[in-house]
Structure formats: C-alpha cells, structure tokens
Steps between C-alpha positions, in 0.01 A plus 500: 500500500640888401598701813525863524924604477472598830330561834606866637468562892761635612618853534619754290365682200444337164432631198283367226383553103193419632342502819160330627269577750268168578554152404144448486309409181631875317851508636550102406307518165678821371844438611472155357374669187805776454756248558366261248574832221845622713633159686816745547314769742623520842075469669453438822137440678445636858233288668523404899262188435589128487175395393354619130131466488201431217279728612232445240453185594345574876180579401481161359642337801250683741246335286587206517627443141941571540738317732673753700850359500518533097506856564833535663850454375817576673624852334838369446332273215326794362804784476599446151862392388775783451272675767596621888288459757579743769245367801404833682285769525473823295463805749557800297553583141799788433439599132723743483794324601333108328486358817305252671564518920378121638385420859911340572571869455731435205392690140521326151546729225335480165527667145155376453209430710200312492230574762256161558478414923133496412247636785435486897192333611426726760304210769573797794246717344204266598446532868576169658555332157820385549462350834134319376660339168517135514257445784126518565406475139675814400771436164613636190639341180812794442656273747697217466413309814154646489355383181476101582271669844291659235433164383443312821266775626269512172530069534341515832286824490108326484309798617560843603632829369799564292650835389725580213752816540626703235675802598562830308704496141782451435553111608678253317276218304193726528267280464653249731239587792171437295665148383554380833116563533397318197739170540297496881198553346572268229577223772207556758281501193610197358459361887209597531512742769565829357098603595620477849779749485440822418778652306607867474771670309597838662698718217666812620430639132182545329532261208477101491794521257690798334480405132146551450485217198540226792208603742173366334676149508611503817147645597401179401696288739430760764127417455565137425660479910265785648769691602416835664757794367620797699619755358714782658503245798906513619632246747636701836520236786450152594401378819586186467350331846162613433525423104427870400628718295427885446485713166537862431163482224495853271136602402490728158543820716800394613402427840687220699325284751679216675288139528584179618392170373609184631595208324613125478785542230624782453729501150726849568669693222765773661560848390799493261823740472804608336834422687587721738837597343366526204195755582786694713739514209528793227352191248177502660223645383179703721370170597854333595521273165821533309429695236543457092372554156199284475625422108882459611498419807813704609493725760463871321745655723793268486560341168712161664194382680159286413260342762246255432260270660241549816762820610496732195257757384341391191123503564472134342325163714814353765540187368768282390325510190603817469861469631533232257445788196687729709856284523504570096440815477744571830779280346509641150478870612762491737725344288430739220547760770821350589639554113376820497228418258140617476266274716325243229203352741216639646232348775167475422354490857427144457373287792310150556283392753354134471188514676427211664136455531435180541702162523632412157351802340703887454407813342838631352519832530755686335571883430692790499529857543150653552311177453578396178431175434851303421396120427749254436309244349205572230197439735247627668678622831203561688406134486554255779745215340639148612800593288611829665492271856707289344711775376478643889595180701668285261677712235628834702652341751743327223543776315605711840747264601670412167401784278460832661778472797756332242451834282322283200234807390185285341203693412685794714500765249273822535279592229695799409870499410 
C-alpha cells in the first residue's frame, strides 16, 4: 500500500509549494488530485485526526440501511503518496508572511495555500445538548458514534412522540435532518406502528427544502408519514430527564415565543460554524467563512490562496457532492496560478443531496448556483428511483474511497469551463 513521504511532528518551520488545511474529504480529494498533474510539488496536508470518515453514509446507517464501521479508515491510508501529513492543528492563518501557526506552536510556511478544515458543529449552542446526546432517546446522525443509536431508538420506538431538528442555514448535507425523518418513518410504517407515533419536524427556516423544484415531492412523503412541519421552530435546549425540549417559534411579525414539547426520540441537528481561526483571520468573510470568488474559488485579496468545501463562501449546498466538483476546479486554478497563467476553470455552484425518502427509494437532487437544476443523468430528478439508492448506498461509497480521495475526477467537471 502507498504511504505519504513523510509524517511531520516535530518542531521547526517548514516550508511548502503547497500547503493544506483539512485532510477531510476536500483536503484528501484535492491534494490527491494536484499531485496526480505535479507528482514533483512539495504538498503537505495539515489534519490533527487519525480517523477519516464517510460522512454521507450516516444517514443511511441511522436508518438502518449502512454498517457503521465501513465508514472509517485510518487517515494514514487515505493521505495520498508524495504527500506529508503534518498531524496538528491549524490555529491561525498569517497571509502576509504564508504562514500557517499549528497548536505545537511551530509554523509551516507555504507558497500556496489551500483552505478546506470544513465546519464546527456547534453542539454547545443547544442548551443541555451536549450533555443529553446518547442517552434518554436523544441522538443525531452528524456523529459517528451516534448514528447506529439513531437506529436502535427508531427499532424500538412503538408509540410515542418523536421530533426532528433542523437548525438555521448554513449546515452541511442540508437535507440530512428531513432524511433521518423519512428512513424512521419509512421503518415504523413498514412495522406497522407509525399511527402510534406522532412525528414532527421542527425547521429553524421557513421552507421544507431550499430548491423549490424538490418540495411538491417531498410534500408527498410528508403526507404519506403524517408528519407535522414547523416552521421558524429553532432548537434552544434539551432537558433531557424530563424528555423535553424548548423552541424559539417566529410568527410572521417577527415575534419570538419560546414552547416546549416533549418527546420520545428526539433526532438533533446542531447549529453549524466556520473555524474559529478562520472567521478570526483577514480570509474570513462577515459571517466568518473564508472568503473567495464563487467562479474561482481564490480568495480575491490574496492571489496564492483557494478554499473549498463546508468552510468557504460560495453560496452552493455543503456536500461532498460539491467538494467533489470543487477539488477540479481548486487543482487546475492553482496550478495555473502557480505558472502565472490565467485561471481556466470556473464553479458552477453545484451540489447533490440524495434524498432519502424511503428504504430503497431516493429523490436525487442536484443543482447549482441559484437553483438551477444540474442533473447528471437524463431523468426526471424529481422522481423517487431504486437506481439513485443504489447509486447512494452502493455506488458512492466506492467511488469516495477509490475515486474521489485517490484524485480520479469522474463525472467531476462543472458545467461551465
């Protein structure tokens, strides 16, 4: 098996062609991807982790549908040859001088950089979230360890109430919270218990879905489980020995009135963040993201750096969908940048959420920039399909581990060049 050159810990300053921030599915996928065209560059990939995680897949897992364990892999297997790994933090970004300051207190120094730690879910936001997650029927599926609890508490849920969180945009895999919902649904329904549980889906937004295309067939599924929506309805604390939790609900004036409602399961989505060093740096922009040209993707005030994935500005759907048509456009520009050259890709804001509505069935959504419908296969995307779960459950996962993080770019190029 290829191994990275070399494993950097210790101190001292080191300087790089090209240095990146996050080995997760961005920072593995694009570095992968620019060595494959320049084996010679000196690239190194800052990422504190020993674990590298599938995170698509834990929606499936929490419904009972994805084993767990296939989602992990030891980083070392993932950091592609010719590549460093240097296993710390990032803690503050020094543009002006290309460096990169880590948590050992040492600095690495670039000529290029590529921004990708993704986000921070932000659990400590929720009053008492943190503390209730795991126990008491209270779980989430953008955990690791919390996704197979997902599953064991929908399994033995008979009668009751359960609530579905989704909190304010932007969140990675946005419509991660409403497929928890349906793959429960789907499974009490099938059981034959889902007219015992009532089932609620709090949204701290005011749409079912944000591509407008998507919402009448989803309405359909919402119906199909009686699900009760609330909108402007955002998650603020979880007591989690008396099994309630309490929302800050918005009525059309504005006005915000707190309410509890208890529950029996309790799926939780937490508010999500930039990086602290990042919002704190001179990249970020008003909301903390590291900013860039939504076409380029480089950072309009310093030419040497591009950021992609959940952490930079583009207004297009977190995904690793779109991280996946990111890596090209990323890896091409800088090196054109690099040469001096003119930058010859652009990003169309695309993004792809496979909604999982019911076991064996998905609506594949995929778009870009302001909606627009992107399809990758000639079909009619608003349709419920066997093939697109196969395509979810079976295919992706392959693809992710031997395609995308090896720097192989099928079906990853934007619709404008």
């Amino acid at each position: 098996m290829s191994t990275p050159s070399q494993t950097i810990s210790s101190s001292g300053s080191k300087k790089f062609d090209v240095v990146v921030i996050g080995g997760g599915s961005a920072g593995i996928g694009v570095s992968a991807s620019i060595l494959n065209r320049q084996p010679s560059l000196a690239l190194a990939i800052i990422e504190p982790s020993e674990q590298h995680y599938y995170q698509p897949a834990w929606t499936l897992v929490g419904g009972g549908s994805f084993d767990i364990a296939k989602t992990v892999r030891p980083t070392l297997s993932v950091i592609p040859p010719n590549a460093n790994w240097i296993k710390q933090s990032a803690t503050e970004i020094d543009p002006d001088n290309r460096l990169v300051k880590l948590a050992d207190g040492t600095s690495v120094e670039y000529a290029q950089l590529i921004v990708c730690p993704g986000l921070r879910l932000a659990w400590e936001r929720i009053e008492g979230l943190e503390d209730a997650l795991g126990k008491n029927g209270v779980t989430s599926n953008y955990r690791y360890d919390l996704a197979p609890y997902t599953w064991s508490l929908v399994q033995s849920l008979s009668k009751g109430k359960a609530i579905f969180t989704q909190p304010a945009m932007p969140i990675k895999c946005a419509g991660a919270p409403q497929k928890a919902m349906y793959l429960s649904c789907d499974h009490w329904l099938r059981s034959g218990v889902l007219n015992n549980i009532e089932v609620e889906f709090d949204n701290a937004g005011g749409v079912l879905f944000g591509v407008g295309t998507f919402v009448p067939p989803l309405m359909e599924y919402i119906k199909r489980y009686k699900v009760e929506l609330a909108f402007n309805s955002n998650l603020v604390k979880v007591d989690c020995q008396n099994k309630i939790a309490h929302f800050d609900v918005k009525d059309a004036d504005g006005v915000v009135t707190r309410l509890q409602k208890s529950f029996d399961m309790l799926h939780a989505v937490p508010p999500q963040v930039p990086p602290n060093f990042i919002k704190e740096s001179a990249l970020g922009d008003a909301a903390g993201w590291c900013e860039v040209d939504h076409a380029t993707l480089q950072h309009p005030r310093h030419a040497n750096i591009f950021a992609l994935g959940d952490v930079c500005s583009a207004p297009n759907a977190k995904t690793a969908a779109a991280a996946r048509k990111q890596i090209v456009v990323v890896a091409e520009n800088l090196i054109a940048q690099r040469a001096g050259k003119a930058l010859p890709n652009q990003y169309d804001g695309y993004g792809s959420c496979p909604l999982t509505v019911e076991r064996g069935k998905v609506i594949l959504a995929e778009f870009g920039y302001g909606g627009k419908l992107l399809p990758t296969f000639p079909l009619d995307p608003t349709k419920a399909r066997g093939s697109a779960w196969f395509l979810k459950a079976k295919m992706l996962p392959w693809i992710y581990w031997n395609g995308m993080l090896k720097g192989r770019e099928w079906l990853a190029r934007t619709s404008i060049k």
